[in-house]
N, C-alpha and C positions, 0 to 999 in steps of 0.2 A: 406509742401506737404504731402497728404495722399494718401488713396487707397480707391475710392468711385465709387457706385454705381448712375448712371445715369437712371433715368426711359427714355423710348425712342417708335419709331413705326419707322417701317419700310417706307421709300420713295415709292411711288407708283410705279409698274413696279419692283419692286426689284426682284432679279434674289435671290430665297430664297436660293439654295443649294448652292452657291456662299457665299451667308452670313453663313451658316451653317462651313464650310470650314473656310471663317475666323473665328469664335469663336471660333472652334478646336485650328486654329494655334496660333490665342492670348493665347488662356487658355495655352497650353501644353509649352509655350514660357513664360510666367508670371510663370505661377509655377513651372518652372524649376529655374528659375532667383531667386527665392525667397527662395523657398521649405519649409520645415517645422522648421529648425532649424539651425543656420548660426552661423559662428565664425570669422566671419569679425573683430571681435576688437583682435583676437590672428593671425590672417593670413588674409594679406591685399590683397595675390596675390588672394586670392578665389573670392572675387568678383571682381576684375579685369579678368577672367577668365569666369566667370558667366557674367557680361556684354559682354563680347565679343561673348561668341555662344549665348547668349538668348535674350540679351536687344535690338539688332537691330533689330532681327524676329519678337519682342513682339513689336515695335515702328509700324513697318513697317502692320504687320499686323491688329496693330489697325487702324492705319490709313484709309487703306483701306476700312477696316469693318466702321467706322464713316461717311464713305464719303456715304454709305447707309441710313444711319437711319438720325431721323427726331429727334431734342430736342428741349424740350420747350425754349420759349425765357426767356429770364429773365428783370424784369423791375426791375429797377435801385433806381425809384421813390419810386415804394411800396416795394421795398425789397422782391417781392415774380415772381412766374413764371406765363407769361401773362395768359395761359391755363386754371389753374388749382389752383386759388391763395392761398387755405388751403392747396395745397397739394405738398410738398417739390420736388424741380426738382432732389435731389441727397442724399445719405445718407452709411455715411462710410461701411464699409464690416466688421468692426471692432466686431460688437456684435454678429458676427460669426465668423470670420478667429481669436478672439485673446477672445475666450469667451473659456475656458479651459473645461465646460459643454458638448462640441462638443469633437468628436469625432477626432482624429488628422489628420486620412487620410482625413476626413470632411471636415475640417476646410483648407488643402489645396486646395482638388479639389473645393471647393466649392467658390476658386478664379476666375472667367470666369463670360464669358457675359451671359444673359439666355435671350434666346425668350420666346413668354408669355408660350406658353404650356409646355415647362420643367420648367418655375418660379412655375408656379402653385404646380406642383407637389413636387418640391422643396420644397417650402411653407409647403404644406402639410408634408414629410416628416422632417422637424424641428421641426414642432410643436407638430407630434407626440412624436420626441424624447423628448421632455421637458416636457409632459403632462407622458410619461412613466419615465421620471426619479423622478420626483415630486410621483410617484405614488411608488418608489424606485422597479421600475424595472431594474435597470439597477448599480445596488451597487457594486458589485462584479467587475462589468466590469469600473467604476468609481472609484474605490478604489487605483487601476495601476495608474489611470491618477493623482489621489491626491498626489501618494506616490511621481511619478514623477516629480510633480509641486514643493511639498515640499523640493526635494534633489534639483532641479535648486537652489531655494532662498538659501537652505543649504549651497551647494558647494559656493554662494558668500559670504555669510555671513563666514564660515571658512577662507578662499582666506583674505577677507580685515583685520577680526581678529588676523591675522596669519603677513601678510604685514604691520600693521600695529604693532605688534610689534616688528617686526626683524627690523623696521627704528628707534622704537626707541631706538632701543642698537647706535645708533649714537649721542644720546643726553647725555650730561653731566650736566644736572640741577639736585638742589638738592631734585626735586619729582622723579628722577629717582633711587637714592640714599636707595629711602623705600624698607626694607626689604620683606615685604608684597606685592610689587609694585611688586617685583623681584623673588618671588617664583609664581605668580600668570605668569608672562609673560613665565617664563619656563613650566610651564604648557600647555600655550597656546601654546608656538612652539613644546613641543609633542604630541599634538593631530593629531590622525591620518587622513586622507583627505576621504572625502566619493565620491563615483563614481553614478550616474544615474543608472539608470537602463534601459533597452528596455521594454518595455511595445508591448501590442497586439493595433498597434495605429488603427486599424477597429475593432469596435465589431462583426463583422461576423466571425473573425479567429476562430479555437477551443479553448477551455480552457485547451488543453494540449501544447498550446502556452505563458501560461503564465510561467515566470521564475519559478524556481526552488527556495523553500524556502521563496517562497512571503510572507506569515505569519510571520515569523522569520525577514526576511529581514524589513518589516512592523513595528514589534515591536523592532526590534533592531533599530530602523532610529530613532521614535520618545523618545525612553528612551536617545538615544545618544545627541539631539535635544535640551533636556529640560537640559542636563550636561553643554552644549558649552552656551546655555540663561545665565548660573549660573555664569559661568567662564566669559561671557561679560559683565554681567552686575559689576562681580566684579574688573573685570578692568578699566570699564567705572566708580566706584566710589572713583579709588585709581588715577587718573591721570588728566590733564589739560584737558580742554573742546576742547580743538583744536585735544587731540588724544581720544579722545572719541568714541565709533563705533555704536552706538544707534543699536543695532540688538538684540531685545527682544521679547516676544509673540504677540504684536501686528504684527511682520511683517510677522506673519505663520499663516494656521489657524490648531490650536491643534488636532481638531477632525474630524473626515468624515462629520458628520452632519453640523459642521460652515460651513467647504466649500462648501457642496451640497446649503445653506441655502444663501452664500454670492451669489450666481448668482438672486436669486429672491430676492433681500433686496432693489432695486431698477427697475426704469420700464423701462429702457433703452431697453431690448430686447421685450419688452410688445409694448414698441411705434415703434423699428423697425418691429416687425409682421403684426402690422396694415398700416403704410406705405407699407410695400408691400403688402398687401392683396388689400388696394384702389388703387395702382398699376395693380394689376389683374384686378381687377373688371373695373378698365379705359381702359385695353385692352392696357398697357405697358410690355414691354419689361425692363431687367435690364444691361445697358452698362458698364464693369469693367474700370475705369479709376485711369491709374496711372499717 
């Protein structure tokens, strides 16, 4: 199960400000449910709590709003939609709601259904953004979202580093016996835990919203970053392959540039643009379905 967009048209006679109304209540009901950043795997009552005021309104609402609109059919035969057979009936939300390029408040509201005349300009403003950050308009304000992406993978990477060796003071084999093994793990269980940061998740805030000491904070994350590489990989070569924690440079990317560069290293957003643009231009609609 994913989160995809349905290309769609309105039923003939459709009561528009009715449909308008539902998209509000699906959107505002989906991205309440979801939101931008969830801790479901540390606290189970949260989405148990989140399904209960969101996921019925979000059910109920779409429904309603579906029982409107018009989708293409799907032939079974040809593996394509009867309409329109180059042109895909649905395609995930993912190369925007989980593309780190965007913007965060972006990337949630930009959960919801769109009628053609806000896709359009939708459209339009995405493409802008990627056309101005390629053109490195937008570094400064990119730079928050890298540092922030990097301390997530950090914070795991330390978390299993760290659990990983306080289980193994329960083992009594004689690789745990190495002296080398054993000043290297003491090491690792006193390293200190790095915390996220809040970043300005709309580039419209001022830049006297960005944290204090972001510079600093910036180049003390990445100097700390390449210590904890040195200290895993040295315990990844003193130990059994079963406690091994494979968390090296490949799993970060070291510099501003790799990361601005890894979003266009592939055309996955290059083929979602144009899908919806011949969306447009067929006079479709995009339906959020979860």
């Amino acid at each position: 199960m994913g989160i995809d967009w349905f290309r769609f048209k309105l039923k003939d006679n459709t009561d528009i400000s009715l449909v308008k109304k539902l998209i509000e209540r699906q959107a505002i009901s989906f991205q309440s449910l979801w939101g931008w950043s969830s801790n479901f795997d540390k606290d189970k009552n949260l989405y148990s709590l989140l399904e209960k005021i969101h996921l019925q309104p979000y059910i109920k609402a779409s429904k309603e709003l579906k029982s409107l609109l018009e989708f293409p059919e799907w032939n079974e035969e040809k593996g394509c939609a009867e309409d329109i057979s180059d042109l895909h009936s649905c395609m995930r939300v993912y190369p925007i709601t989980r593309w780190a390029i965007f913007p965060p408040l972006w990337r949630v509201l930009d959960c919801r259904t769109y009628l053609l005349e806000k896709l359009e300009k939708q459209l339009d403003k995405w493409q802008t953004w990627i056309a101005e950050v390629k053109n490195n308009q937008h570094d400064e304000y990119l730079q928050e979202i890298y540092l922030y992406e990097t301390l997530n993978t950090f914070i795991c990477h330390l978390n299993i580093l760290q659990s990983t060796a306080i289980a193994s003071l329960d083992k009594n084999n004689n690789w745990q016996k190495n002296s080398e093994l054993q000043t290297i793990r003491q090491k690792i269980l006193e390293l200190p835990q790095v915390e996220c940061i809040q970043i300005r998740v709309d580039p419209q805030q001022p830049i006297s919203d960005k944290i204090d000491n972001f510079d600093s904070t910036y180049r003390q994350t990445f100097n700390y970053l390449k210590d904890v590489i040195e200290l895993t990989r040295a315990w990844d070569s003193k130990i059994n392959d079963g406690w091994k924690v494979d968390y090296y440079e490949d799993r970060y990317y070291l510099n501003f540039e790799e990361f601005k560069e890894s979003f266009f290293d592939n055309d996955w957003l290059e083929i979602f643009f144009d899908w919806v643009d011949r969306c447009c231009k067929y006079k479709f609609g995009l339906y959020l379905d979860y």
